[in-house]
C-alpha positions in Angstrom: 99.0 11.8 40.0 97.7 14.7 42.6 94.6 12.9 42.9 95.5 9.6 43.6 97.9 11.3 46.2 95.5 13.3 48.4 92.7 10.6 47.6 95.4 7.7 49.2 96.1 9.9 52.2 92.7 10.9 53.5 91.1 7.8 52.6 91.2 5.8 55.9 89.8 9.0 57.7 86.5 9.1 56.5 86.2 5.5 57.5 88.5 5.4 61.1 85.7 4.5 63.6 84.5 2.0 61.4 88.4 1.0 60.9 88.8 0.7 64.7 86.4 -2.2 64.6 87.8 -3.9 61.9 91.0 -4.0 63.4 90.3 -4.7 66.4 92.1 -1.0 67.8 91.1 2.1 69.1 90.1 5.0 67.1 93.4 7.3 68.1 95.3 4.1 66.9 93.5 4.8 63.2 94.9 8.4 63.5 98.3 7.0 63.9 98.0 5.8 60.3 97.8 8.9 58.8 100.4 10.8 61.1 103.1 7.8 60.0 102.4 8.9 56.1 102.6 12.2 57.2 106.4 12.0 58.9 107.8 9.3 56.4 106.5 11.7 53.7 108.8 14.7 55.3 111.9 13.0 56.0 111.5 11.7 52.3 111.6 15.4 50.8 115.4 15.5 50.3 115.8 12.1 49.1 113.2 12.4 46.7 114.5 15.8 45.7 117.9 14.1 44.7 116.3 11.4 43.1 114.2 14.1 40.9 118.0 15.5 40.4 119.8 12.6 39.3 116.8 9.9 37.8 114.3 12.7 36.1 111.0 13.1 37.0 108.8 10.5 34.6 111.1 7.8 36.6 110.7 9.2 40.0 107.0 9.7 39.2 105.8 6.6 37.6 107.6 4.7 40.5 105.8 6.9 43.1 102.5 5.7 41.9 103.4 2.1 41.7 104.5 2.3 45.5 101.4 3.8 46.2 99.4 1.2 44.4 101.9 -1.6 46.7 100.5 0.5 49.3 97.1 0.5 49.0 97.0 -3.8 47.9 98.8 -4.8 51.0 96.2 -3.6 53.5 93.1 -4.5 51.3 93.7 -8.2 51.7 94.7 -8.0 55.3 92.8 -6.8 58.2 95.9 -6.8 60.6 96.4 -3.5 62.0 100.1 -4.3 61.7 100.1 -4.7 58.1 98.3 -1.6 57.5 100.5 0.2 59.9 103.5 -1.2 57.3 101.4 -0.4 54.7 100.7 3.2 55.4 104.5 4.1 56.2 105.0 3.1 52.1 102.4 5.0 51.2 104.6 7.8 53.0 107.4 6.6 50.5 105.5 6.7 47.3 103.5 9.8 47.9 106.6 12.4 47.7 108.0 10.6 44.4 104.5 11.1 42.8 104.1 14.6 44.3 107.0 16.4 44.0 107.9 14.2 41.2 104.7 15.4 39.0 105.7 19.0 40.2 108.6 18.4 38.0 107.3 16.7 35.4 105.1 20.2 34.8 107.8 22.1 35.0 110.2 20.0 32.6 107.7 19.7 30.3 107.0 23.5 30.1 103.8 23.8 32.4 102.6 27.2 33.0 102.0 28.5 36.2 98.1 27.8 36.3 98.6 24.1 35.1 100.9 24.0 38.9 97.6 25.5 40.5 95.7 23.4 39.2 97.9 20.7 40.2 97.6 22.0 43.8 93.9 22.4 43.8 93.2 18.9 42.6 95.0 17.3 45.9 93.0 19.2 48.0 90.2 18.5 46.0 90.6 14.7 46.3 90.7 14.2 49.7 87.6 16.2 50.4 86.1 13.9 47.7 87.5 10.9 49.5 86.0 12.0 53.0 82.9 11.8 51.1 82.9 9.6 49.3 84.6 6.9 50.8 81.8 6.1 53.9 79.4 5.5 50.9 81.2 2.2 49.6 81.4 0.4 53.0 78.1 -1.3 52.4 79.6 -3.1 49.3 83.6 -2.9 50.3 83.5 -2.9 53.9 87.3 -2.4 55.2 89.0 -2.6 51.7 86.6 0.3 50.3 89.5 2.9 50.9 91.6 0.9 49.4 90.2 -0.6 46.7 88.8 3.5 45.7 92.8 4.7 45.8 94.3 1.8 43.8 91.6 2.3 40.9 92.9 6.2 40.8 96.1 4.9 40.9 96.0 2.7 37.7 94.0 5.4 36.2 96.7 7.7 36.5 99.4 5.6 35.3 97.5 4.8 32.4 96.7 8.6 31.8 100.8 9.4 32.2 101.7 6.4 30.2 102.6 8.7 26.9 105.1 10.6 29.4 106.8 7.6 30.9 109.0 7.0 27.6 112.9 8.4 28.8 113.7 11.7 27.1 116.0 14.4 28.2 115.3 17.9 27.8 116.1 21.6 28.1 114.0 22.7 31.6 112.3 25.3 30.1 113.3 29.1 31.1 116.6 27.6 32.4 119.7 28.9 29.9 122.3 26.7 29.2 121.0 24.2 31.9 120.5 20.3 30.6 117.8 18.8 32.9 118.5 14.9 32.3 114.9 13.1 32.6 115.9 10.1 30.9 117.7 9.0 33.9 121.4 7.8 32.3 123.6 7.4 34.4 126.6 9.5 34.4 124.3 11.9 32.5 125.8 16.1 32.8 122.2 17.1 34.9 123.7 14.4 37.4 126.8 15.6 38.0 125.8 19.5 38.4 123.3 18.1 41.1 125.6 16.0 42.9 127.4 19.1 43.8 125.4 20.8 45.6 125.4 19.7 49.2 122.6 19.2 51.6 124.5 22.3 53.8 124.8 24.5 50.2 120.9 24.2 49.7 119.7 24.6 53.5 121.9 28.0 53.6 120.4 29.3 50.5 118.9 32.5 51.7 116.5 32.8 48.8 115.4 29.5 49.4 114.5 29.5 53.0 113.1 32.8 52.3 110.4 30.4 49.8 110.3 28.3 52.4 109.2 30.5 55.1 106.4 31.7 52.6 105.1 28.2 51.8 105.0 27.8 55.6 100.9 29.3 55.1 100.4 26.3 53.2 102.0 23.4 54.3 102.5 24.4 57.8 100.2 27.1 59.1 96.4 25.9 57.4 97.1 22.8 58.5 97.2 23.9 62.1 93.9 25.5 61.5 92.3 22.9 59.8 93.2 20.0 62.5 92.0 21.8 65.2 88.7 24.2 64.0 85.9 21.9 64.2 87.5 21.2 68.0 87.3 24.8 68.4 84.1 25.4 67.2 82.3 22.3 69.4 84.8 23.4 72.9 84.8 26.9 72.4 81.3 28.0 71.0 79.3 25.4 72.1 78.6 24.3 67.9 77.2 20.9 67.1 79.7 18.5 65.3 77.8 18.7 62.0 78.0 22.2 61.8 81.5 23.1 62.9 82.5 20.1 60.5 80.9 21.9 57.3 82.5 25.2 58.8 85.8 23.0 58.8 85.6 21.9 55.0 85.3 25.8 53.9 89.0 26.0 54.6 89.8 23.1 51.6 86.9 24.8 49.6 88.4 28.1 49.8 91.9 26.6 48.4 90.6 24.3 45.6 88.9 27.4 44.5 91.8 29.7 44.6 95.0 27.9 43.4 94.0 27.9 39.1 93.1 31.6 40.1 96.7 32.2 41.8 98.3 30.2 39.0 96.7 32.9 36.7 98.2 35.5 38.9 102.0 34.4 39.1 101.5 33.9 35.2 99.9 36.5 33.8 100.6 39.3 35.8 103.5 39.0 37.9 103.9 42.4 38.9 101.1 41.8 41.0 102.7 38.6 43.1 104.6 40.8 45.9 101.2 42.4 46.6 99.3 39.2 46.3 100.8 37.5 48.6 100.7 40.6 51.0 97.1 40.4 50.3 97.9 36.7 51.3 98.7 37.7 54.6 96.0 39.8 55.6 93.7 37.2 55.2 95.7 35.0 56.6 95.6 37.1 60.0 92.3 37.9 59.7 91.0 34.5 59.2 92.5 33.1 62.5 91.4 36.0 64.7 87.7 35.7 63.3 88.0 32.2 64.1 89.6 32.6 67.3 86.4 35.4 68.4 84.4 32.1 68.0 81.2 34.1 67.5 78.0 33.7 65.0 78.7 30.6 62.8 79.1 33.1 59.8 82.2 34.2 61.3 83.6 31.6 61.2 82.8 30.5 58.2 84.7 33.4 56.3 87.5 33.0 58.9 87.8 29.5 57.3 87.2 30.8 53.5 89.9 33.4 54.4 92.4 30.9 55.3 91.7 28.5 52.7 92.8 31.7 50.1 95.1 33.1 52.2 97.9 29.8 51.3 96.7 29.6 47.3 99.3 32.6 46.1 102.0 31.8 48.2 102.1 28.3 46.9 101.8 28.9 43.4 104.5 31.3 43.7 107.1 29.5 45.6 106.7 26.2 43.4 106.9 28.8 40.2 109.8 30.3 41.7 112.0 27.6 43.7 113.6 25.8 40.1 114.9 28.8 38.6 116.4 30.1 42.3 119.0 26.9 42.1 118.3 25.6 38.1 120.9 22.7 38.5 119.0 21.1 41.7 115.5 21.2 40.4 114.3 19.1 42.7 116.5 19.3 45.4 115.1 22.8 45.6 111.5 21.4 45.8 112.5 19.6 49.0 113.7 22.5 50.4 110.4 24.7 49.9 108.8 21.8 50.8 110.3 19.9 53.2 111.0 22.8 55.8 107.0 24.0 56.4 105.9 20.0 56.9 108.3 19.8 59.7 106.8 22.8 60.8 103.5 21.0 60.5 104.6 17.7 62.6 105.5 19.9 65.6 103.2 22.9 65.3 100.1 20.6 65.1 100.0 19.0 68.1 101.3 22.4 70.1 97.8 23.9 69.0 96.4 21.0 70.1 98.2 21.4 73.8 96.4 25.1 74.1 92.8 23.4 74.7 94.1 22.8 78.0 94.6 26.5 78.6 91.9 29.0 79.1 89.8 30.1 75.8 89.4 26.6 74.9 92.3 26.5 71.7 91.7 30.6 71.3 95.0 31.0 72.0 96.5 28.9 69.6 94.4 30.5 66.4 95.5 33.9 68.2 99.6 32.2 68.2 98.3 31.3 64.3 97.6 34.3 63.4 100.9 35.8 65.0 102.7 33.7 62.6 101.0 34.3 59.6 102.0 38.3 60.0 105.5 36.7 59.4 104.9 36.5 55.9 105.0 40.1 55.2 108.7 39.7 56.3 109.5 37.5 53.4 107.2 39.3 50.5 109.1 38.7 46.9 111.7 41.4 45.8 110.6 43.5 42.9 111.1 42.1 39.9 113.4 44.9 38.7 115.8 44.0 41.8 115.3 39.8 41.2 118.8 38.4 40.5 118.4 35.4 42.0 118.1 33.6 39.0 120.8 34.9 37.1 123.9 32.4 37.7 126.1 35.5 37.0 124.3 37.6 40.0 124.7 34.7 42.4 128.3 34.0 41.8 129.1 37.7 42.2 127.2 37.8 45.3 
């Protein structure tokens, strides 16, 4: 399910000047389609959250991957640009049920903490794959080679995750006296719980936004870098395209890599998270500012490795953590984390962008990156001993 996810997403980038041609548009028009997947898929975070809540997440899941599929069939039998544009705005719908719904689907089904990295790491690792692999098949494929690559992934995941698509309920595990209702009855108790927590309940939970904030050097913060450091690299130190492109693709390298490692981490020795994810931090700060010097190409490149590990431990964590903080809103809570740092994303993204126009040639951005990366030490985890978060009993007396 990750892989067909990240693999659907990235798939027409590898491809967009040949795209352009195809469709008869400009190249910033081929962007366009990956920014509509990219806001549908964040207004969707809360709707799919209470879908998670109230249909389970094999339901949620399996119908995310047949949207996707719909997705990626529409535009490889049409070469209107309009189409596609339709097209790509579904694939925004199905990608957050099969995302956050496979999320839950680990989780319900006891998945450890690594299984979630792993989960993680594959995403990332699929659209790198995509970026390369993709340009390869246009000499057989042409236009529908990004396509027709994300819809064979797709039916190969639904055929993998066909054993779990049978309804069931059961207990979410490490979740007393909570039903989790996957089997998607109506009128089922797991329903009813959710439905009473509001949208205002969830987005004043402090714990939450507290996860939130943290997942922000994830979702929101090595993005920024990502978008914008091979145009740093080329403006600001004079680097050729193909370099400062392979210094670019350290950063997904760097969080493949990491996220089974971090998974290990929030699993195995937990005592170790808070100062993980200070650790987090530091690298986080120190990978923008040795990006942002813009000196010897080495430089960079360990600025980018930094910030590819610098978002691995806080991810793993806050998807570990965010269930147990409200149990009877499972997914709802998975919005929340989730949905806050992408919005972040849509508007921080293009502010970067806006600081080429300013002396240092984007400098000042990484430097405004970096800044914000520092805020992370604000929201380290409490100490285990002082958790109570997750103890219905604590919250109600609190």
């Amino acid at each position: 399910m990750s892989f067909a996810v990240g693999w659907s997403y990235s798939n027409i980038s590898a491809v967009a000047p040949k795209l352009a041609t195809d469709y008869g548009v400009s190249v910033g028009a081929i962007g366009f389609l990956t920014t509509v997947v990219l806001l549908v898929y964040t207004l969707l975070q809360l709707p799919v959250g209470r879908a998670l809540d109230r249909l389970g997440a094999r339901r949620v899941g399996a119908a995310g991957l047949v949207v996707i599929g719909l997705a990626n069939l529409l535009p490889a039998v049409s070469t209107s640009y309009w189409v596609v544009l339709g097209a790509r705005a579904l694939l925004g719908v199905g990608a957050p049920l099969a995302y956050l719904g496979g999320l839950d689907l680990i989780r319900r089904l006891g998945g450890s903490a690594q299984l979630l990295g792993a989960f993680g790491a594959v995403n990332g690792g699929s659209m790198g794959l995509a970026l390369l692999i993709v340009p390869q098949l246009d000499p057989w494929l042409g236009f529908r080679g990004p396509y027709v690559s994300s819809e064979l992934f797709v039916v190969v995941a639904l055929v993998a995750m066909a054993p779990w698509w049978a309804p069931r309920s059961e207990a979410a595990p490490g979740v007393s006296g909570v039903t989790v209702a996957d089997s998607g009855s109506p009128g089922g108790k797991a329903r009813a719980a959710s439905s009473r927590v509001s949208t205002r309940e969830l987005l004043r939970d402090r714990e939450l936004l507290r996860l939130a904030v943290m997942n922000c050097s994830s979702a929101a913060l090595s993005p920024m870098v990502s978008s914008w450091v091979v145009t740093l690299l080329v403006k600001a130190g004079g680097t050729s395209n193909a370099r400062a492109g392979v210094i670019g693709s350290i950063t997904l390298l760097g969080l493949v890599a990491s996220r089974p490692v971090s998974g290990w981490l929030v699993q195995r020795r937990p005592e170790l998270v808070r100062k993980g994810i200070f650790v987090s931090a530091a690298m986080g700060v120190g990978g923008c500012a040795a990006l942002a010097v813009v000196g010897p190409l080495w430089l960079s490149a360990i600025g980018s490795l930094l910030v590819g590990v610098a978002s691995a431990v806080p991810w793993t964590y806050v998807f570990t953590r965010a269930p147990h903080v409200r149990p009877e809103a499972t997914g709802s809570a998975f919005a929340v984390v989730s949905g806050i740092p992408l919005t972040a994303a849509i508007v921080g993204v293009p502010l970067i962008g806006l600081t080429f126009a300013l002396p240092g040639n984007g400098r000042i951005g990484f430097v405004v990156v970096a800044a914000l990366w520092a805020v992370l030490l604000f929201v380290l985890p409490k100490r285990p001993e002082a958790d109570t978060s997750a103890d219905p009993a604590a919250r109600a007396a609190a």
